[in-house]
C-alpha positions as CSV (number, residue, x, y, z in Angstrom):
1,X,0.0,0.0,0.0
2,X,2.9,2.3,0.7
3,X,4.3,2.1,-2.6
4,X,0.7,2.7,-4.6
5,X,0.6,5.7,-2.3
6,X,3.9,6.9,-3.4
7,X,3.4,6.1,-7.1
8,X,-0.1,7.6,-7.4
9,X,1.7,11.1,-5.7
10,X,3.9,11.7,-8.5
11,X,3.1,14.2,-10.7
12,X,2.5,14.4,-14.3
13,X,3.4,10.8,-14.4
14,X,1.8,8.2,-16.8
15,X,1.9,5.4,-14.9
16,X,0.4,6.9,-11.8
17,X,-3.0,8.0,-14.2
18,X,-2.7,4.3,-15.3
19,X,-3.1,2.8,-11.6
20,X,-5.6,5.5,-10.5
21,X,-7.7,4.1,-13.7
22,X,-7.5,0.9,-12.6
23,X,-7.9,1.5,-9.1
24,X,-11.2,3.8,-10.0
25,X,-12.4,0.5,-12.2
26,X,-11.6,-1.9,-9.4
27,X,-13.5,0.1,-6.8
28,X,-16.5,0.6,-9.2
29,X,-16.3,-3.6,-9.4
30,X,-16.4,-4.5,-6.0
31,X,-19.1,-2.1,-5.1
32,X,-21.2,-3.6,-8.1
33,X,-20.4,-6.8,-6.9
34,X,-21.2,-6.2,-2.9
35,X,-24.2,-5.1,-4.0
36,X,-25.3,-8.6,-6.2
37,X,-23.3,-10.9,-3.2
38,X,-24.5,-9.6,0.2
39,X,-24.0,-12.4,1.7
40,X,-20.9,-13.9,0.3
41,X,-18.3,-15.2,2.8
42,X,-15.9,-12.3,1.5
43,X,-18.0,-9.5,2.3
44,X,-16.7,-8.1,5.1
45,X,-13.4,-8.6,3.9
46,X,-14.6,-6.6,0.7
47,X,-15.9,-3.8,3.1
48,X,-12.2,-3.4,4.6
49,X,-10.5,-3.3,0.8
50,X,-13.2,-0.9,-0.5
51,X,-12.5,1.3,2.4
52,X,-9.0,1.2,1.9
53,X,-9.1,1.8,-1.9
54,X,-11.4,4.7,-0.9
55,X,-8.8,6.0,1.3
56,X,-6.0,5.5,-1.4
57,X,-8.3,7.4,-4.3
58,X,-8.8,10.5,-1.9
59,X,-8.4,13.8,-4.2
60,X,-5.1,15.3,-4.0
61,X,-6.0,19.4,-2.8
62,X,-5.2,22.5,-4.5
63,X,-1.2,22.7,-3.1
64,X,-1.7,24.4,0.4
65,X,1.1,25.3,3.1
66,X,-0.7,25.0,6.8
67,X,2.1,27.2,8.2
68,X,0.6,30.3,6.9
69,X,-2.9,29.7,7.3
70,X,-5.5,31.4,10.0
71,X,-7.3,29.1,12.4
72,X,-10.8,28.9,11.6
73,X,-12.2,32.5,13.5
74,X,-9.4,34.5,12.6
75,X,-9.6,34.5,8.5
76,X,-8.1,37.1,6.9
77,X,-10.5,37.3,4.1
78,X,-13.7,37.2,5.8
79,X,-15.1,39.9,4.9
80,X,-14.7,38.5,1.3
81,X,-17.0,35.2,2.8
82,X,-19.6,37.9,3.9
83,X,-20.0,39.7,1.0
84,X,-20.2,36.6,-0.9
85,X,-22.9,34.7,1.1
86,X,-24.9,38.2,1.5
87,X,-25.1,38.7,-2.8
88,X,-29.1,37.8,-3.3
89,X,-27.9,37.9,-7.1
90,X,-25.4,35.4,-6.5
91,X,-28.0,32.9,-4.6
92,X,-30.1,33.5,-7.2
93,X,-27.7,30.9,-9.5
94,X,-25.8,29.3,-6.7
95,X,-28.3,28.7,-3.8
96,X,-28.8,29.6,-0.8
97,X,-26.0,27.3,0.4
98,X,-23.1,28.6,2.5
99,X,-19.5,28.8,1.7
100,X,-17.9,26.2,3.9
101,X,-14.4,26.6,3.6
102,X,-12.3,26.9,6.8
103,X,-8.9,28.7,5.7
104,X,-8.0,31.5,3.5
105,X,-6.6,29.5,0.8
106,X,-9.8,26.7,0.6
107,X,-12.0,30.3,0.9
108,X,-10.4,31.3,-2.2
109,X,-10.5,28.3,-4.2
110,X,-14.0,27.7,-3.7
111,X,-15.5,31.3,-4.1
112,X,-13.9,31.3,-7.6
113,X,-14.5,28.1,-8.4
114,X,-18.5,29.2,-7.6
115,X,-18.0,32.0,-9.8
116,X,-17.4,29.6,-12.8
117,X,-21.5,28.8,-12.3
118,X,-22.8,32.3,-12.9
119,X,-22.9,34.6,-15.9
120,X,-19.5,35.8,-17.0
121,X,-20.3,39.4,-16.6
122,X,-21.6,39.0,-12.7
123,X,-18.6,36.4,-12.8
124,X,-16.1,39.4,-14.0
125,X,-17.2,41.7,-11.6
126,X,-16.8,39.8,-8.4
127,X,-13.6,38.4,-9.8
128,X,-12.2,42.1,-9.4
129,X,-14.3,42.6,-6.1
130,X,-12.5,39.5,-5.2
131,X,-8.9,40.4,-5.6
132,X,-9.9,44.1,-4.5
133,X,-10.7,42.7,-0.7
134,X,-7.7,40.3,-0.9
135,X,-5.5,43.4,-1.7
136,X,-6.8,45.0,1.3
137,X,-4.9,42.7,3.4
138,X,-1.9,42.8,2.0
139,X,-2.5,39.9,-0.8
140,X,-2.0,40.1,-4.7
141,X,-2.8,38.1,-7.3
142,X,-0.1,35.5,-8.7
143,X,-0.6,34.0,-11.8
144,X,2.8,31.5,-11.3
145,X,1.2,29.1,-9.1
146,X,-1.2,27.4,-11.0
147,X,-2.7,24.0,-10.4
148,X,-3.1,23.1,-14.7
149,X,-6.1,21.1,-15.6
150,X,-5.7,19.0,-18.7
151,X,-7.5,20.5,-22.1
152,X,-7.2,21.1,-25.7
153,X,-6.0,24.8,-24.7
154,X,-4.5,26.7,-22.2
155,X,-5.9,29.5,-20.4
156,X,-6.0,30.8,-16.6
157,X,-9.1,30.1,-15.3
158,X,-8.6,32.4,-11.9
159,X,-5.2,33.6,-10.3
160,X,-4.0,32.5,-7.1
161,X,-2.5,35.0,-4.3
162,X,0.7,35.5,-2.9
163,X,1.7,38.5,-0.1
164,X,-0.3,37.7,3.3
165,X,-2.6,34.9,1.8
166,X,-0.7,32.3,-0.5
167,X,-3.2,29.6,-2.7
168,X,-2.6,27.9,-6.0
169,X,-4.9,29.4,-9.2
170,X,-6.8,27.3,-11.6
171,X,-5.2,26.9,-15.1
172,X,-6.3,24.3,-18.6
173,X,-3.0,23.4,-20.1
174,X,-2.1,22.1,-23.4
175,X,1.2,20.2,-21.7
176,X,-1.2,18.4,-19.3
177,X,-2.9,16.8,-21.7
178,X,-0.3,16.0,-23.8
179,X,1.2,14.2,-21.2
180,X,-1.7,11.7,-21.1
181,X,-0.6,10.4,-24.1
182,X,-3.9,9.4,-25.3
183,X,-4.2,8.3,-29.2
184,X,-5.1,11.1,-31.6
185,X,-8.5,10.9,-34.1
186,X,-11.0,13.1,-35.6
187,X,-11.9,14.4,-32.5
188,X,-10.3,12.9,-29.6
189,X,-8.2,15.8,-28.9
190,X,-11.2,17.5,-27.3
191,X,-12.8,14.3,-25.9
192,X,-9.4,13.4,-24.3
193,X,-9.6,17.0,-22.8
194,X,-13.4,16.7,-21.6
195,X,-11.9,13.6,-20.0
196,X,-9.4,14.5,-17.9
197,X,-10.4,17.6,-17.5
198,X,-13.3,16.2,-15.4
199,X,-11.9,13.9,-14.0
200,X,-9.3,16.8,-12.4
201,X,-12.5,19.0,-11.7
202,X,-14.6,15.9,-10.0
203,X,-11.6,15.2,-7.5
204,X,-11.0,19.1,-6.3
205,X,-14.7,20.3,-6.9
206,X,-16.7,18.6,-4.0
207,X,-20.1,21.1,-5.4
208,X,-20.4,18.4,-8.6
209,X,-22.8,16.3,-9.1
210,X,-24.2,13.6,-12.1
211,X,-27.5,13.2,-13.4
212,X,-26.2,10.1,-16.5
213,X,-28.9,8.1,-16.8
214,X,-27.0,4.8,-17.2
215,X,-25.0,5.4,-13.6
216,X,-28.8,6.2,-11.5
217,X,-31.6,7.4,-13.4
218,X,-34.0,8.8,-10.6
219,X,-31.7,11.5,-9.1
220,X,-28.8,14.1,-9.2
221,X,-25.9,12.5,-7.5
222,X,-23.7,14.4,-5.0
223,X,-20.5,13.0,-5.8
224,X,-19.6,14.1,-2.3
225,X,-21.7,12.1,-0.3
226,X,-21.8,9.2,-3.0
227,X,-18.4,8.8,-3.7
228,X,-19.0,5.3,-5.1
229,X,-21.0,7.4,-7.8
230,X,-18.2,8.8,-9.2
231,X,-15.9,6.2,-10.1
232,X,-19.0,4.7,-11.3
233,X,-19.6,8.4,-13.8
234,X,-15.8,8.3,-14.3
235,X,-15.8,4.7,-15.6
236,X,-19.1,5.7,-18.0
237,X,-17.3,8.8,-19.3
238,X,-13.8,6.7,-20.1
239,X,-16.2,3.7,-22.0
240,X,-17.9,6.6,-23.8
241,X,-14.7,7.8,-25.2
242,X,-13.6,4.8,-26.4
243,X,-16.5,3.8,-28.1
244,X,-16.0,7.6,-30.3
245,X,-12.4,5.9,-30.9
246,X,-13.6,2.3,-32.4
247,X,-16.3,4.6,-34.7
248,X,-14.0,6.9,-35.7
249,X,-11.8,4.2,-36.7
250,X,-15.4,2.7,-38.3
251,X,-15.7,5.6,-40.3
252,X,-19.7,5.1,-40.3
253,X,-21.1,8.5,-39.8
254,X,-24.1,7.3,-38.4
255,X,-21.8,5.2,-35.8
256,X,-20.3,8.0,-35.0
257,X,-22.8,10.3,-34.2
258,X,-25.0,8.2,-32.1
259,X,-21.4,7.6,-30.2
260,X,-21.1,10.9,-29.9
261,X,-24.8,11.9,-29.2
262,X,-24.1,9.7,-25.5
263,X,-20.6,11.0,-25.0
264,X,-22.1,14.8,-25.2
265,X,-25.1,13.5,-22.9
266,X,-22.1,12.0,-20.0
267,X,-20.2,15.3,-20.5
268,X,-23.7,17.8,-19.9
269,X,-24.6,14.9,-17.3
270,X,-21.8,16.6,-14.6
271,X,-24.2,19.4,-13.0
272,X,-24.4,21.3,-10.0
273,X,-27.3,22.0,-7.8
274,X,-28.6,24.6,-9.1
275,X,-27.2,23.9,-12.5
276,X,-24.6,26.1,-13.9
277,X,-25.9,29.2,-16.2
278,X,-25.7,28.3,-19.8
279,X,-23.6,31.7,-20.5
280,X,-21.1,30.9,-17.7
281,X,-18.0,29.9,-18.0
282,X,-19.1,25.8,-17.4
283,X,-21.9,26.8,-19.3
284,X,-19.4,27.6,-22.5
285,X,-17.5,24.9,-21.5
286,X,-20.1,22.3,-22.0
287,X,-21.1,24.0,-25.1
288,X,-18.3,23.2,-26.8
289,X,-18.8,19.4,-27.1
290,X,-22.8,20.6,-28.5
291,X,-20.8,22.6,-31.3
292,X,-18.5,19.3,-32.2
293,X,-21.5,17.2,-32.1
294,X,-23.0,19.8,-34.6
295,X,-20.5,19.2,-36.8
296,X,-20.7,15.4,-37.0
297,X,-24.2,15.9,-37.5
298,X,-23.8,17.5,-40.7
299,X,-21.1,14.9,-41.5
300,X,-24.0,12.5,-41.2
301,X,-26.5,14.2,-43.6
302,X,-24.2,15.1,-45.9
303,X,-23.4,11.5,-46.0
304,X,-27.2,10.8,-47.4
305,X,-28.8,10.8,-43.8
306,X,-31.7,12.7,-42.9
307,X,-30.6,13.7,-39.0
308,X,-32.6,16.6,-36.9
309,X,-30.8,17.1,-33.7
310,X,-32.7,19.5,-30.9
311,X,-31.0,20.9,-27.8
312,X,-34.0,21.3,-25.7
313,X,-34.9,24.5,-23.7
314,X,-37.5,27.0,-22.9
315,X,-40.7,26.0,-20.8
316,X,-40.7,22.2,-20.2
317,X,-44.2,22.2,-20.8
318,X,-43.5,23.0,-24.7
319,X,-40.7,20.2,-25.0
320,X,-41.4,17.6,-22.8
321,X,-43.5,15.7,-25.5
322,X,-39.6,15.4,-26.9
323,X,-37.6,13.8,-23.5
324,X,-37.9,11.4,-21.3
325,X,-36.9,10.4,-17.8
326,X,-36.4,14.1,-16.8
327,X,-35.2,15.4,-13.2
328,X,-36.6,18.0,-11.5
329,X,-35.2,20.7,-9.0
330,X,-37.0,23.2,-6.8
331,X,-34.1,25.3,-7.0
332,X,-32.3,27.8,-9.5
333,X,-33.5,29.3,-12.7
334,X,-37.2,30.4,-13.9
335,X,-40.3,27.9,-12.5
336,X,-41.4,25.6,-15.0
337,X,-38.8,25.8,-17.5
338,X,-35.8,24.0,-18.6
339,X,-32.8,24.3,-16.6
340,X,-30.2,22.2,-18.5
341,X,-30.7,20.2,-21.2
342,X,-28.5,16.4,-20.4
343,X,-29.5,14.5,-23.5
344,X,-30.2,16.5,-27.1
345,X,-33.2,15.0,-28.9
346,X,-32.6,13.4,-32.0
347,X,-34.5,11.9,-35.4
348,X,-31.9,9.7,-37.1
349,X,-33.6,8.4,-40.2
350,X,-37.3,8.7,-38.7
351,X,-36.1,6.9,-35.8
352,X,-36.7,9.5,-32.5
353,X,-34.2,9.4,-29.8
354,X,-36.0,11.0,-26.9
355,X,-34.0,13.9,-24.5
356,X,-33.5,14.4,-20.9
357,X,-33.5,17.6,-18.9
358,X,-33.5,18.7,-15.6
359,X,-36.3,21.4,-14.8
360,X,-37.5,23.5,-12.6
361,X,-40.3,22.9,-10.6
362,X,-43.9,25.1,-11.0
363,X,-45.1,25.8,-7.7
């Protein structure tokens, strides 16, 4: 155990993704298979490995130093948590919930984290607001210590601070990715970046949440409290992927879109509660794998098909007659309308594919 420990530590290191993999895939297996043999002789024995394996696949956090952090009442940015959790337009697309972290640096990381939710011009704004009350107190932003993220480009997502208050930023980077090594096609560059890029997000964002279908179709699944869920979501997004490698290498158009129509619905399927805003910066993130699947559609048709694909929104009472198996909050958005769309709708040669949404209650 000590040496998996020290192995899945090392950074940017290939064989350390590979274990985690199969680590995340060997968890999934023995939960699925506790759950089928309750009463096999081995069970309790399974208990004690699948706790350890938990244990084992714990996130690693943003890089933190303890010996310049504030116990719990004495925070230097408080101020900056008050504001935040006293913005009624900011509870209007996060919730009502409280910020919970307990040091500067975890304060930090999760307001702006938050602010990836909202629209990016509220977003903008209390980015600056942000850094303004962190300069009060003698701390500036840094944009050379960034924790990267693996994706197809690379961009600073928000800085961290240096001075009085010192915390890691949020990066994508090209490099990242590039040392995952994973086999190039049409368009696995950007699946390969949707990939691990959620896979990073999922360990250091504990706010995330699934709603794929084929994981647990009658809820939206804290992967915080469920944590069995996301190796389970993780596992569903990896198969995904590689089924969009063995069409590509098809080259059936039609094979390749209906790969890609369930790889775009695992991708919009990692939500928060309330759902992010479609012009946020997740929002535009997601969006990108809807403009790629828009191009494979025309691929399709202009291949002889006759495909109508259908992102649905709006009032759920106008589109509901096109999804199915649709999730309902009583938080976020307008009542009675769409709040995300998880699955597009799609006619592929007069055959329907039904959508899935999550919506807002009425009442």
């Amino acid at each position: 155990m000590q040496h998996l420990c020290q192995l899945l530590e090392i950074k940017n290191s290939e064989l350390a993704r590979l274990l985690r993999f199969s680590l995340y895939g060997l968890e999934a297996t023995l939960n699925q298979a506790r759950t089928e043999f309750p009463l096999d002789p081995g069970a309790k024995v399974c208990d004690d490995v699948l706790q350890e394996l938990h244990n084992l696949l714990q996130p690693l956090p943003l890089q933190q130093n303890t010996s310049w952090e504030n116990p719990p009442d004495d925070l230097k940015l408080s101020h900056l948590r008050e504001a935040f959790n006293s913005d009624s337009e900011l509870s209007y697309y996060l919730g009502n919930s409280q910020l919970q972290s307990q040091t500067d640096s975890d304060l930090w990381n999760e307001i702006q984290r938050k602010l990836l939710r909202v629209p990016e011009d509220l977003a903008a704004s209390w980015q600056q607001r942000t850094l303004d009350l962190a300069q009060e107190v003698g701390a500036i932003a840094d944009n050379s210590n960034l924790y990267q993220l693996p994706f197809i480009r690379d961009e600073i997502i928000y800085p961290g601070l240096s001075g009085t208050v010192k915390t890691q930023g949020l990066s994508l980077s090209q490099q990242a990715l590039s040392n995952s090594q994973i086999p190039q096609g049409n368009t696995s560059d950007i699946l390969a970046g949707f990939l691990y890029l959620y896979i990073k997000f999922i360990e250091i964002d504990p706010d995330l949440h699934h709603a794929l279908k084929s994981v647990f179709s009658f809820d939206i699944i804290s992967f915080h409290s469920k944590p069995e869920r996301r190796h389970q979501y993780i596992e569903a997004l990896s198969d995904r992927f590689q089924r969009i490698q063995k069409a590509e290498k098809n080259t059936d158009p039609l094979l390749i879109l209906r790969a890609w129509i369930d790889m775009d619905e695992a991708i919009h399927s990692l939500v928060f509660v309330p759902p992010a805003e479609r012009y946020s910066w997740w929002g535009k993130l997601q969006n990108e794998s809807r403009r790629i699947l828009k191009k494979v559609t025309d691929e399709a048709n202009n291949a002889g098909n006759e495909v109508r694909i259908r992102q649905l929104s709006g009032l759920y009472a106008d589109i509901c007659a096109l999804s199915k198996d649709d999730l309902q909050l009583d938080c976020g958005g307008i009542p009675g309308e769409v709040l995300t769309c998880l699955r597009i709708y799609a006619r592929i040669n007069q055959e329907e594919s039904p959508g899935r949404v999550i919506f807002r209650s009425s009442r």
